[in-house]
C-alpha positions in Angstrom: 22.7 18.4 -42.2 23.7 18.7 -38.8 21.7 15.8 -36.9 22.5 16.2 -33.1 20.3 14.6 -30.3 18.1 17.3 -28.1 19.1 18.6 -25.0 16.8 19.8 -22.1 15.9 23.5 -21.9 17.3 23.5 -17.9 20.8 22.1 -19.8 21.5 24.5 -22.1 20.6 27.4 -19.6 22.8 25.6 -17.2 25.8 25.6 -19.7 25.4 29.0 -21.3 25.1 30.5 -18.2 27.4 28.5 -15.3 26.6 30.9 -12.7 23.1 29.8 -12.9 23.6 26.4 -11.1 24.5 28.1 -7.9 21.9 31.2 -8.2 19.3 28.5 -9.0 20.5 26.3 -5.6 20.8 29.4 -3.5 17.2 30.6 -4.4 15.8 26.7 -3.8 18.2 26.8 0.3 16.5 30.2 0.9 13.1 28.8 0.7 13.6 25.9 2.0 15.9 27.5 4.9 13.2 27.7 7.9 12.2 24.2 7.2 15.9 22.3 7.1 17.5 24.8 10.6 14.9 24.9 12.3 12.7 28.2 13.0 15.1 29.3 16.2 18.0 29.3 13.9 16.0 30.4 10.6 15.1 33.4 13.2 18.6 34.4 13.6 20.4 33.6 10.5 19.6 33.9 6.6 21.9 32.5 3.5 24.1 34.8 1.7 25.9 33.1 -1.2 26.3 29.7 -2.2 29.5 29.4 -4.0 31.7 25.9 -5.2 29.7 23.8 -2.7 30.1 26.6 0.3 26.8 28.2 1.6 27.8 31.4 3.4 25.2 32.0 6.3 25.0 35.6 8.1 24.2 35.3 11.6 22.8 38.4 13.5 24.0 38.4 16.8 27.4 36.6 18.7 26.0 33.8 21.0 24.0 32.9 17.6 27.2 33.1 15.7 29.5 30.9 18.1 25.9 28.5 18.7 25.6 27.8 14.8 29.6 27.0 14.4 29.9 24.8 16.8 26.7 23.4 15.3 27.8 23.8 11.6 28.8 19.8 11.3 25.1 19.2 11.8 23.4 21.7 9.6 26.1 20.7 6.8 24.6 17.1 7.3 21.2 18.4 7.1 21.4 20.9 3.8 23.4 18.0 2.7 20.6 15.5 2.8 18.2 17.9 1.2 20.6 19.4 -1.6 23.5 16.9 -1.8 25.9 19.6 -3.5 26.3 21.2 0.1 29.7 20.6 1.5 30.2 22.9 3.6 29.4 26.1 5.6 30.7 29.9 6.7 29.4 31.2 9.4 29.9 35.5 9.2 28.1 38.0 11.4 25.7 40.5 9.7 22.0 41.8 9.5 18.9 39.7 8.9 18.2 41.4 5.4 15.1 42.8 4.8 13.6 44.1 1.3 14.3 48.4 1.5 11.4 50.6 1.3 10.5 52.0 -1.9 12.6 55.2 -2.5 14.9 54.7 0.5 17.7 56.9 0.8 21.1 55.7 1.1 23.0 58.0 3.4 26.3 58.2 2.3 28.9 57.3 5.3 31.7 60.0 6.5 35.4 59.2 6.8 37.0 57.2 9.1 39.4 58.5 11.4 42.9 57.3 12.4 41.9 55.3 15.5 39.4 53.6 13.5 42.1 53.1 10.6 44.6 51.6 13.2 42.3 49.5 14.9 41.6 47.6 11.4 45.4 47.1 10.1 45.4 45.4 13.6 42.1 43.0 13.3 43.0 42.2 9.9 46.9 41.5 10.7 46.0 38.4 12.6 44.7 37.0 9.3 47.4 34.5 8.1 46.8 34.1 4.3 47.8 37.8 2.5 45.0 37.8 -0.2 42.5 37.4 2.2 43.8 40.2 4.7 44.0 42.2 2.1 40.5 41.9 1.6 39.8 42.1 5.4 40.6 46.0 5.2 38.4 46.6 2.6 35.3 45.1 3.9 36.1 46.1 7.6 36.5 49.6 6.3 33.4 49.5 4.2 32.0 47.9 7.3 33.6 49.5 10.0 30.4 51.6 11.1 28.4 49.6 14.1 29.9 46.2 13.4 32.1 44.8 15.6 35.6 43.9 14.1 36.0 40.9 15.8 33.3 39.0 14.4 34.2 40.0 10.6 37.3 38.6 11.4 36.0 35.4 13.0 34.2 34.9 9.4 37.4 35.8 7.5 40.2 33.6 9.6 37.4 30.1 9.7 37.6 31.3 5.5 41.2 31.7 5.3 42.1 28.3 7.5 39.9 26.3 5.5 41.9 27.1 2.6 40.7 29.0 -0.8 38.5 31.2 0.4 36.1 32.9 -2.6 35.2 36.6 -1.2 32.1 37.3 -3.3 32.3 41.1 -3.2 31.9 44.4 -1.1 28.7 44.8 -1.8 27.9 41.7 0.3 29.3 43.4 3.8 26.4 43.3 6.4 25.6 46.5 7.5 24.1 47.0 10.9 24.1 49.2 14.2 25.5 47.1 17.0 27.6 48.1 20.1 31.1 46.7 20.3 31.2 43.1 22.4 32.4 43.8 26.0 33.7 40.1 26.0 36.1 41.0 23.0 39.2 39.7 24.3 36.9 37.1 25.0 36.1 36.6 21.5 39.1 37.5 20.3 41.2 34.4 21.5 37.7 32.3 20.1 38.3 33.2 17.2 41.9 32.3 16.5 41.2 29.0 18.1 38.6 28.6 15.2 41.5 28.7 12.7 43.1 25.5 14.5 39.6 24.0 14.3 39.2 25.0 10.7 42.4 23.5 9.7 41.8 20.2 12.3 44.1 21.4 14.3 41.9 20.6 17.8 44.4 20.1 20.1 46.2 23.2 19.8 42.8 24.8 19.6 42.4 23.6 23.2 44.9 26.4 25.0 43.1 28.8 23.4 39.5 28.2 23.9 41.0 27.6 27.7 42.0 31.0 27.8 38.9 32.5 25.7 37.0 31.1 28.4 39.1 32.1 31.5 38.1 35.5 29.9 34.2 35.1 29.8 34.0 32.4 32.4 29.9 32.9 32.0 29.2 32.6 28.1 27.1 29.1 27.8 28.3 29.7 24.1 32.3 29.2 24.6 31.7 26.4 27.0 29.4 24.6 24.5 32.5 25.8 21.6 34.8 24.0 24.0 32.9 20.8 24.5 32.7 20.3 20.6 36.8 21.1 20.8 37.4 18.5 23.1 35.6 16.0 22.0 37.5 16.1 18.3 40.7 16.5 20.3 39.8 12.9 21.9 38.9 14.1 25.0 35.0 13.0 25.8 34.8 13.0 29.4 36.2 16.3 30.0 34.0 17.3 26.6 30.8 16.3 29.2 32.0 18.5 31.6 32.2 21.5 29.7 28.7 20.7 27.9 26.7 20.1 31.2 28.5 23.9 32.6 26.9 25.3 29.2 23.6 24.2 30.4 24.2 25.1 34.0 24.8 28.4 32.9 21.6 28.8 30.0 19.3 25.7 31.2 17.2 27.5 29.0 18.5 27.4 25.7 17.7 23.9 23.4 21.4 24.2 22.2 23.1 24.0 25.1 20.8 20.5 25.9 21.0 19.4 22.4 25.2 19.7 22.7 25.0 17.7 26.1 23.0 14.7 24.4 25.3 14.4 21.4 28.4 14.3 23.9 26.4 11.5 26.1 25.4 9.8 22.8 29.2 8.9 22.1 29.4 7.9 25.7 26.7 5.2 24.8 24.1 7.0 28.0 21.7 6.9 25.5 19.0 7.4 28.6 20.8 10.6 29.9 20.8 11.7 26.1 17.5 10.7 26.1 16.6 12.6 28.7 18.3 15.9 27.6 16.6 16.3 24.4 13.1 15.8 26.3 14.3 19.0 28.4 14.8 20.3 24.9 11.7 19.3 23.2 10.2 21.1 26.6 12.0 24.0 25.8 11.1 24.3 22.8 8.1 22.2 21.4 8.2 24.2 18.0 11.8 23.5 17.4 11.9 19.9 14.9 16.1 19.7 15.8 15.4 18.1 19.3 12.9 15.6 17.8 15.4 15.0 15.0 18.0 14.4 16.8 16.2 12.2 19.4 14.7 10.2 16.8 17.9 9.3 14.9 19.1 8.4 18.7 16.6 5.9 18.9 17.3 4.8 15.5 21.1 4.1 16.5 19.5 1.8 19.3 17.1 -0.4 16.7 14.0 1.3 19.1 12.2 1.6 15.6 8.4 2.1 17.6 10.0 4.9 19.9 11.7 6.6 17.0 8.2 6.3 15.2 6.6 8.3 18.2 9.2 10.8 18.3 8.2 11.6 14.6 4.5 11.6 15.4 5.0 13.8 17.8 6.6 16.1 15.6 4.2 15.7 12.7 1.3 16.8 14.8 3.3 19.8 16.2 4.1 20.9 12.4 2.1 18.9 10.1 3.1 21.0 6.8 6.6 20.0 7.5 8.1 18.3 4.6 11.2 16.7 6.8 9.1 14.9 9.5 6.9 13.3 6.9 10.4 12.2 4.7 11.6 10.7 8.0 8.6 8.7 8.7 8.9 7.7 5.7 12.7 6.3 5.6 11.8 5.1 9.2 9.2 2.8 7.0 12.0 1.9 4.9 13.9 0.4 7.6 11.3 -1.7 9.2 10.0 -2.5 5.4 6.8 -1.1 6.1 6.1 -0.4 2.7 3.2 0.8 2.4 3.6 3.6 5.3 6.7 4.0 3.0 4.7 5.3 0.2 2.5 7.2 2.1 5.0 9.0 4.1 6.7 10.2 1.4 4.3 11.1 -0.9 3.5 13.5 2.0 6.5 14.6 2.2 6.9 15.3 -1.8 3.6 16.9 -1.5 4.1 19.4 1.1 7.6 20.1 -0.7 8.0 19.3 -4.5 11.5 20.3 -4.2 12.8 17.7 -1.7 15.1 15.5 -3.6 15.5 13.2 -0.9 12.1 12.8 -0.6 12.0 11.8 -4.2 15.0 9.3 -4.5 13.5 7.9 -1.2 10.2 7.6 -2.9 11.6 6.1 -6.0 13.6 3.5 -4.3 10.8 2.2 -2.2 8.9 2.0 -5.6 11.2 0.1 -7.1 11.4 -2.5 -4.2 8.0 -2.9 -5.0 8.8 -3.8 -8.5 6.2 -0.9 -9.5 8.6 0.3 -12.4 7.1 3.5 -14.0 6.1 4.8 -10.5 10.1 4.7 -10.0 11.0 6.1 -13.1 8.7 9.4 -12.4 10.1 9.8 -8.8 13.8 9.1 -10.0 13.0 11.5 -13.4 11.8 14.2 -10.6 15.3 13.9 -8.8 16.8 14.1 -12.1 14.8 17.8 -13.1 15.4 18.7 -9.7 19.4 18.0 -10.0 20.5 17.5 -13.2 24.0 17.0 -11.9 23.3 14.1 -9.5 24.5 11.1 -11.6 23.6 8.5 -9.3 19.4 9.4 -9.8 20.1 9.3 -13.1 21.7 5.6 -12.5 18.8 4.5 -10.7 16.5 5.9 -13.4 18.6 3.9 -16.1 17.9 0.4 -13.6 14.5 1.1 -13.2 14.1 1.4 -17.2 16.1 -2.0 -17.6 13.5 -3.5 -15.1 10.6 -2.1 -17.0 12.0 -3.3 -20.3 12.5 0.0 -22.0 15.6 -0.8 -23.1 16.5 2.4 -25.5 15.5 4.7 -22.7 18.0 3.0 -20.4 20.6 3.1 -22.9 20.0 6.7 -23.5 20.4 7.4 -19.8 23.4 5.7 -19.3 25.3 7.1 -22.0 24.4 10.7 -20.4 26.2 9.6 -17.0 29.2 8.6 -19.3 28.7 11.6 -21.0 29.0 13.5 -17.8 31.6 11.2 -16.2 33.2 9.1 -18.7 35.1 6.9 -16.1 31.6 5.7 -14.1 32.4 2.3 -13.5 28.7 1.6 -12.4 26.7 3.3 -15.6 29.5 0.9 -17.8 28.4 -2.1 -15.9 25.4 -1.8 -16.3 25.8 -0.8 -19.8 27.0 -3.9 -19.8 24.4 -6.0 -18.8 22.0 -4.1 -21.1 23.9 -5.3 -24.2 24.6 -9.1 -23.0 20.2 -8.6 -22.2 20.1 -8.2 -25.7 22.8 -10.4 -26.9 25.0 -8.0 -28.0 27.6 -10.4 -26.7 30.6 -8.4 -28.4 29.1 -4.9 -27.1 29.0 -6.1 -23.6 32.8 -7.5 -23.7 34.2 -4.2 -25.2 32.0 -2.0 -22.6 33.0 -4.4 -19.5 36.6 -4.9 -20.6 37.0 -0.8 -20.5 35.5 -1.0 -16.8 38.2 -3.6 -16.0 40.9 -1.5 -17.7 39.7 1.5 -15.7 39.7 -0.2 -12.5 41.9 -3.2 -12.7 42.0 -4.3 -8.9 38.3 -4.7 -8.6 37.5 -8.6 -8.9 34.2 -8.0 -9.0 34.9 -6.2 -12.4 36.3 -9.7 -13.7 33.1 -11.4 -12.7 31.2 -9.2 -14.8 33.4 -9.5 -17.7 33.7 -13.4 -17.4 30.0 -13.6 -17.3 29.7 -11.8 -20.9 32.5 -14.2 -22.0 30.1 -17.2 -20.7 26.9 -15.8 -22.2 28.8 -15.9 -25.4 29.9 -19.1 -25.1 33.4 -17.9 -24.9 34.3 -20.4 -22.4 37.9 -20.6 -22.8 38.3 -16.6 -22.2 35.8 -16.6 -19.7 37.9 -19.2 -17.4 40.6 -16.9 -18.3 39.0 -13.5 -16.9 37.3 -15.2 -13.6 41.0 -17.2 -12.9 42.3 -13.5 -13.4 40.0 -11.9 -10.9 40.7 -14.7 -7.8 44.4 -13.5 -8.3 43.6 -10.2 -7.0 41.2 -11.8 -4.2 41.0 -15.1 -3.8 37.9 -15.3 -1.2 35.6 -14.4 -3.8 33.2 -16.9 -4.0 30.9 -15.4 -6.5 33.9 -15.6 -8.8 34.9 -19.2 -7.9 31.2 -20.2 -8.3 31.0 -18.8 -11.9 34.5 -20.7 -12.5 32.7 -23.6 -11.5 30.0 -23.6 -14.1 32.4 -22.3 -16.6 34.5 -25.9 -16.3 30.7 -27.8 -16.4 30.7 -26.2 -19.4 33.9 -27.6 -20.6 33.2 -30.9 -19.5 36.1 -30.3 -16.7 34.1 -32.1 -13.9 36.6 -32.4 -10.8 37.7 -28.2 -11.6 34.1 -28.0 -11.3 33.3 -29.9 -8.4 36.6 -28.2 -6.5 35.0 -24.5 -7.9 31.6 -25.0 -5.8 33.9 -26.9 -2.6 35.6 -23.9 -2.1 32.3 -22.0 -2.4 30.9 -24.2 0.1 34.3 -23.9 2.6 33.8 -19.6 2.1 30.4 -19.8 3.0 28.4 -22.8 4.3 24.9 -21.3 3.4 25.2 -20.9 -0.1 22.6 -23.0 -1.0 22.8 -23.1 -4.9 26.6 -24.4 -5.0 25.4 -27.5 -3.1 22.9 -27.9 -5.8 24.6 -27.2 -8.5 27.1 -29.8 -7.0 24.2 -32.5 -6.1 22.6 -31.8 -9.8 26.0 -32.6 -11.5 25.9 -36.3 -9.8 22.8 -36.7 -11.3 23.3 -35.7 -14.3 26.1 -38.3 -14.7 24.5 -40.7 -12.5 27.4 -41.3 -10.2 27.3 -40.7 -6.1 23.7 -40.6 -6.2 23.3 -40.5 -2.4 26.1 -38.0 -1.8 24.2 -35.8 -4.6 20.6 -36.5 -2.2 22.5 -35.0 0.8 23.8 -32.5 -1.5 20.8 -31.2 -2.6 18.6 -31.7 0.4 20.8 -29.5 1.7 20.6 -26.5 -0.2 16.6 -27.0 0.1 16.9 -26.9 3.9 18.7 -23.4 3.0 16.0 -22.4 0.6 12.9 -24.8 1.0 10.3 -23.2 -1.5 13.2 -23.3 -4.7 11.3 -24.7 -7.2 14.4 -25.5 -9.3 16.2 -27.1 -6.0 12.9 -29.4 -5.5 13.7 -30.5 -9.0 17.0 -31.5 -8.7 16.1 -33.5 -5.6 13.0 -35.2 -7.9 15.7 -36.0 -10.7 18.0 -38.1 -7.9 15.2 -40.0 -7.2 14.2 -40.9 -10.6 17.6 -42.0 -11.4 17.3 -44.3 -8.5 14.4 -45.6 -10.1 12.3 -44.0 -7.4 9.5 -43.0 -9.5 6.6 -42.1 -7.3 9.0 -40.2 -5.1 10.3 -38.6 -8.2 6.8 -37.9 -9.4 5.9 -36.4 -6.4 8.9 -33.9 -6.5 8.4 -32.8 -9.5 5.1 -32.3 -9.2 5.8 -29.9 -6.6 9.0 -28.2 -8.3 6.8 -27.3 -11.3 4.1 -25.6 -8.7 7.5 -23.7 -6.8 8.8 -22.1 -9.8 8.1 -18.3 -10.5 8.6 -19.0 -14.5 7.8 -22.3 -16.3 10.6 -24.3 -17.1 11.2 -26.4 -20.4 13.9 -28.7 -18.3 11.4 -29.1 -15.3 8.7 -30.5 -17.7 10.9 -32.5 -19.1 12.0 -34.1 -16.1 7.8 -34.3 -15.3 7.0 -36.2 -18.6 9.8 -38.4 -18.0 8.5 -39.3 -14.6 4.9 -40.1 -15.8 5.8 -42.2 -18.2 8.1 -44.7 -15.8 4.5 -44.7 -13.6 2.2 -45.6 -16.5 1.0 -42.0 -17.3 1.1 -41.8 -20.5 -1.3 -39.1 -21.6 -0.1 -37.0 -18.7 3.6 -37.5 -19.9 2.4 -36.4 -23.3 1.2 -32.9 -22.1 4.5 -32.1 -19.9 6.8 -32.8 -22.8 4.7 -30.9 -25.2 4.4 -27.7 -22.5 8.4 -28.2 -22.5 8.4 -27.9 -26.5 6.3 -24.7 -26.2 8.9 -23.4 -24.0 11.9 -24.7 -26.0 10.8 -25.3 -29.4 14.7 -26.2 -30.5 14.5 -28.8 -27.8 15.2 -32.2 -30.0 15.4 -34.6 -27.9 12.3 -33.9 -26.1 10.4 -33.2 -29.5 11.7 -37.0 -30.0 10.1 -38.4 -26.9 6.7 -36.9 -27.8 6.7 -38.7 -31.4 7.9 -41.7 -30.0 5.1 -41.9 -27.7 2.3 -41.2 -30.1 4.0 -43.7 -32.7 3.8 -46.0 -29.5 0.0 -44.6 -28.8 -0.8 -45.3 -32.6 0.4 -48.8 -32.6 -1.2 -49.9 -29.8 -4.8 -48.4 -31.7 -3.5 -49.5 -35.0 -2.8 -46.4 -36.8 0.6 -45.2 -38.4 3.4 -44.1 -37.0 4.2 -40.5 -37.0 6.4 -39.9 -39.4 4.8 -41.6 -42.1 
C-alpha cells in the first residue's frame, strides 16, 4: 500500500498548475493596488502581468509614466513589503482597462500605410537586444493606432536593458486614442537614457537626460528623472538642484515635493525634508505616500512620538487603511509598546486579511510575549497566505518548539528542507529539536551536515560542539569548538563553551584561560566571571579572588538567582554561615525554576547555623528535583539517623 503523508489542497493546485502562483499573486496586487501606491497613482496606473517576480504596471498618460519610473525604487520597496516575491517593476504606457460592455463590437482596424510602416522599423531599431525588437514591430504595429511610439518603446528598451525580458503576448498591447507627444524628441533622448539607468549605467545616463531636458526645458517630470539620475551617479548637490526646478516648475504636484525631501534626506536636512512633505501632505491630504514617507523620516531620526503623530494623522484621514494601522503597529515594535503592538496590528489584519506583513508582524510580537499558539495562528496565516515563504514557516517551526509541540515542529522543518534542502537555519534548529529530546546521535548527524554545507561559519561549530557536550562527548566536542576558533578566533561564545568543555575534563587552567579570554573580548559578560568565581569555590582555592569574581558578574546582572548562589557558596566555604545563609536564601527567591544544586547549597547552610529541621526540608525539595542525586539523599538519612539518636529511636537504615 502506498502510505504517503498529505499535502494541502493550495499545494497540489500550486504544482499541477505552476502558472497559478503568479495568476493567484497578480489577482491578490490588483486588489490590494489602491491601498499599497497610493490613490493618485492607483488613479493613473493599473497592474498588467506579474511574471518571474516582475509586475508589469500600465500607466495612462507620460508625466505619469516618467513620475512612476523615477519612483519605481519605492513602489518596488512597498509591493515588496506587502508581497515579498516582488522584485521588480515595468513601467509601459497604455489604457486604464475597463470591463467592455455587454455585446461590444470590435471594430476591426484598416492597414497601415508606408509612413506608418517606416516610422516603426525606426522606433523599434533603437532597441538593442534582437528578440526583443523583433517583437517591438509586432506590438507597435498591432498598436500603432493612437499610441505614441515613443512610449512603447520606453517600456520595451527599460525591458530589454534589464536583461531577459518575458513579452507576455499581443493580446496585452494597450489600446487607446491619444495624440502624438509634441515633446517627442524630448522623450525620445529620455528614453535611451533609461536603458543606461536600467543597466546602472548612471553616469552616461547623465548626457542624455542633459540633452532630453535642453529639449523640454519645462517638464517638472524630466527634471525630477534627472535628480534621481544624479543622485545614483554620486552627484547630490547638483541632484537638489534639479529636484527644487521640478517643484518650481509644478509646486503643485506631491511628487515633485516628495522627490525634493528624499534628495534632502540624504543630505541629512531632515527639517527642509521635513518641511517638503508637509507641502505635500497639504497638497494632498488623501495621499498616505507623503505621511509614509515622513514618518519613516522621523523614524531614521529616533523621533518615535512624531513618527507616531504622523501615523495618527493618517489613520484618521483613512481609517480602513490596512498600511497605517500595520505601521503603527511596527512603530509599537520599536519602542516595545507591546500592547499598542497587538492592537495595531490586529487592525491592520482586520481591515486586510491578506497582508502578510501584517501577520508575520503580528506573530513575532506574539511570540515576544511568550503567548505561543497566538504565534503559531498568525505565523500559520503567513504560511496559507505564501506557501513559498520559508522563513514564516521557520518561525512557525520555533514557535512550536516553544510551545512544546515537538512533532509539529519537526514536521515543519522537514518541509523547509523539503523545499530548500541546503537551509542552514531549519537544520539548526533541527538540531536543537533532537538534542531537546536527547537524540544525541540525531542532532550530531543533522548539525555535522550544516557544518559540511557551510564550513566557514564558526557559529556552525558551536552548535555542533554543543550536541557533542550534551552527549558527553567531551573529547569531540573540544575538537569541533578548537575547530571553529580556527576560522575566527574572537568568538567568544565559542571560547566560553571550550571553557566548560575542559571543566568537564577536569582541565582547570584550559578552563580558566577559556573564560580569561571571554572576559578580555568582552568585559560585560557576566556569566564567564561566574563560571570562573564558582570554579574557585568549588575547589576551595583563591576564595577572595573567586568573591571579586563573582560580585562582579552580579553587578552585571544583579537579580541572577544562580549568580547570588555562587556568591552564598564563597561565603560558606569561608565558614561565613549567616552571610551564606542569607545569600542563599535570596538566590532560591531569584531563580525563575527551582534548582536541586541551589537547595542543596541551602540545606547545607542551615545546618552549619543549627537549623536542622529547616536543612531537612531543602535537601529533601533538592531530592524531588533530582531524585538520582546520592549524595544529597545521603545527607538527609544522616540527619534523621542523627535526629533519631538524639530521641532514641533507630537509625534509618535499620
Amino acid at each position: 500500500m502506498d502510505i504517503r503523508s498529505p499535502r494541502a489542497v493550495a499545494d497540489l493546485l500550486l504544482t499541477a498548475v505552476p502558472d497559478l502562483r503568479d495568476r493567484l499573486l497578480e489577482h491578490r496586487i490588483r486588489r490590494a493596488w489602491r491601498e499599497v501606491v497610493g490613490a493618485d497613482a492607483a488613479r493613473r496606473a493599473q497592474p498588467r502581468a506579474f511574471t518571474d517576480g516582475c509586475l508589469t504596471v500600465a500607466v495612462d498618460n507620460s508625466p505619469w509614466l516618467h513620475e512612476l519610473t523615477l519612483r519605481g525604487e519605492e513602489l518596488t520597496r512597498r509591493l515588496s513589503e506587502r508581497f515579498n516575491v516582488v522584485r521588480s517593476l515595468r513601467f509601459v504606457s497604455g489604457s486604464i482597462e475597463t470591463e467592455p460592455a455587454a455585446g461590444a463590437r470590435v471594430e476591426t482596424p484598416a492597414p497601415l500605410d508606408a509612413r506608418a510602416q517606416r516610422e516603426i522599423d525606426e522606433a523599434a531599431g533603437v532597441i538593442p537586444d534582437p528578440a526583443v525588437a523583433a517583437a517591438a514591430r509586432r506590438l507597435l504595429t498591432k498598436a500603432w493606432r493612437g499610441l505614441p511610439v515613443i512610449m512603447v518603446v520606453t517600456g520595451l528598451t527599460g525591458c530589454a536593458a534589464a536583461g531577459g525580458p518575458t513579452l507576455a503576448g499581443d493580446e496585452q498591447v494597450p489600446r487607446r486614442a491619444a495624440a502624438a507627444d509634441p515633446r517627442a524628441d524630448a522623450y525620445y533622448t529620455y528614453s535611451v537614457a533609461q536603458m543606461h539607468i536600467q543597466a546602472g549605467r548612471f553616469k552616461e545616463a547623465v548626457p542624455l537626460m542633459r540633452s532630453a531636458i535642453k529639449r523640454d526645458p519645462n517638464s517638472a517630470a524630466l527634471w525630477t528623472q534627472f535628480a534621481q539620475v544624479l543622485v545614483r551617479a554620486d552627484n547630490v548637490d547638483e541632484a537638489v538642484g534639479a529636484a527644487r526646478r521640478a517643484v518650481e516648475l509644478a509646486p503643485d504636484q506631491t511628487a515633485t515635493r516628495m522627490t525634493l525631501a528624499e534628495l534632502l534626506r540624504a543630505q541629512r536636512k531632515y527639517g527642509e525634508a521635513e518641511a517638503e512633505l508637509e507641502r505635500a501632505i497639504t497638497l494632498s491630504p488623501n495621499s498616505e505616500e507623503p505621511y509614509l514617507m515622513l514618518a519613516r523620516l522621523q523614524v531614521e531620526q529616533k523621533a518615535y512620538d512624531r513618527a507616531r503623530s504622523v501615523l495618527l494623522r493618517l489613520a484618521e484621514r483613512q481609517p480602513r487603511l490596512a498600511q497605517a494601522q500595520f505601521l503603527l503597529g511596527r512603530l509599537a515594535i520599536e519602542t516595545e509598546s507591546w500592547d499598542e503592538a497587538i492592537t495595531r496590528l490586529s487592525a491592520a489584519v482586520d481591515l486586510d486579511p491578506d497582508h502578510d506583513g501584517a501577520w508575520s508582524a503580528l506573530g513575532a510580537v506574539y511570540y515576544e510575549q511568550k503567548m505561543w499558539d497566538r504565534a503559531i495562528d498568525a505565523f500559520r496565516r503567513v504560511g496559507a497566505l505564501e506557501p513559498s515563504n520559508l522563513r514564516a514557516r521557520y518561525f512557525l517551526a520555533t514557535a512550536y518548539m516553544d510551545a512544546g509541540r515537538d512533532a509539529e515542529a519537526k514536521s515543519e522543518l522537514e518541509r523547509i528542507l523539503r523545499a530548500d534542502p541546503r537551509s542552514i537555519d531549519a537544520r539548526v534548529q533541527l538540531g536543537f529539536l533532537y538534542g531537546r529530546t536527547k537524540r544525541f546521535d540525531e542532532a550530531i548527524s543533522t548539525l555535522r551536515e550544516a557544518v559540511n554545507l557551510e564550513p566557514k561559519r564558526p557559529e556552525l561549530f558551536l552548535y555542533l560542539g554543543t550536541a557533542y557536550y550534551r552527549a558527553k562527548q567531551y573529547d569531540r566536542a573540544a575538537e569541533t569548538l578548537q575547530e571553529g576558533l580556527g576560522l575566527d578566533d574572537k568568538q567568544k561564545d565559542l571560547h566560553f563553551q571550550l571553557g566548560v568543555v575542559y571543566e568537564k575534563q577536569a582541565r582547570f587552567n584550559d578552563a580558566v584561560g577559556s573564560f580569561q579570554r571571554v572576559i578580555s573580548l568582552d568585559p560585560k559578560h557576566a556569566e564567564a566571571y561566574n563560571y570562573v568565581g564558582y570554579m574557585y569555590v568549588e575547589r576551595g582555592q583563591n576564595l577572595d579572588e573567586a568573591i571579586q569574581l563573582i560580585t562582579k558578574a552580579l553587578d552585571l546582572e544583579p537579580e541572577n538567582g544562580y549568580f547570588i548562589d555562587s556568591l552564598g557558596w564563597a561565603y560558606y566555604q569561608q565558614g561565613r554561615y549567616p552571610e551564606a545563609l542569607n545569600e542563599l536564601k535570596r538566590a532560591v527567591a531569584k531563580t525563575k525554576e527551582p534548582d536541586p544544586v541551589i537547595y542543596e547549597h541551602l540545606g547545607d547552610a542551615f545546618i552549619k547555623n543549627g537549623l536542622d529541621d529547616d536543612a531537612l526540608a531543602a535537601w529533601e525539595k533538592a531530592l524531588q528535583l533530582d531524585p538520582d542525586a546520592n549524595g544529597v539523599k545521603k545527607k538527609v538519612d544522616d540527619l534523621k539517623d542523627r535526629q533519631r539518636r538524639v530521641k532514641g529511636g533507630p537509625k534509618a537504615s535499620q
